[in-house]
C-alpha positions, 0 to 999 in steps of 0.5 A, spaced: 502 518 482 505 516 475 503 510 476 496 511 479 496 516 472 498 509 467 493 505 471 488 509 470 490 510 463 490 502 461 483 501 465 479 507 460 482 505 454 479 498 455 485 494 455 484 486 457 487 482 461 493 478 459 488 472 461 483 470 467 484 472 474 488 468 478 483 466 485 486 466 492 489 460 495 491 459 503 497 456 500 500 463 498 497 465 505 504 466 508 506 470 502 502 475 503 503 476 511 512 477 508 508 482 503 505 486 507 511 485 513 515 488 507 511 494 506 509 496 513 517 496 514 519 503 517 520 502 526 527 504 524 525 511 522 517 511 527 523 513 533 527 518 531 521 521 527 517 521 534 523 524 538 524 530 533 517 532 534 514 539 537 509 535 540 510 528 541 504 527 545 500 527 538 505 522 535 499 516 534 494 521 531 500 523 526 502 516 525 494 513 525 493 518 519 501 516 515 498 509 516 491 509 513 493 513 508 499 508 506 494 503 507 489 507 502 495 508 497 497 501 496 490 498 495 488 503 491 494 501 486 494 494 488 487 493 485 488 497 479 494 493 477 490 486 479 484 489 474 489 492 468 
């Protein structure tokens, strides 16, 4: 929240990038799959969250809606850091 609060902050006081936004390069593709593995990491809490659950027919509904919120989330902060 803090950091979404001082994105929001630098964006409305019209601060200006440092210098020119950097174009995406296929090069970097790999970097961007070992990102986005690095922060999709948590199989090793997805079993025993299930097992504990009172319902654990309802664990894809749970974890579809955990999964578009992260999602959601880290677009939100990634496109406001890219743009402050």
């Amino acid at each position: 929240v803090m950091v979404l609060a001082l994105l929001a902050s630098r964006l409305s006081s019209g601060a200006q990038a440092v210098g020119k936004l950097a174009k995406f390069e296929v090069s970097n593709i790999f970097l961007f799959i070992g990102n986005l593995a690095y922060a999709f990491e948590g199989i090793g809490l997805v079993l025993p969250v299930e097992n504990s659950m009172e319902n654990p027919d309802r664990f894809g509904v749970v974890l579809g809606k955990a999964m578009a919120t992260i999602v959601i989330v880290f677009f939100l902060v990634g496109t406001w850091g890219y743009v402050a």
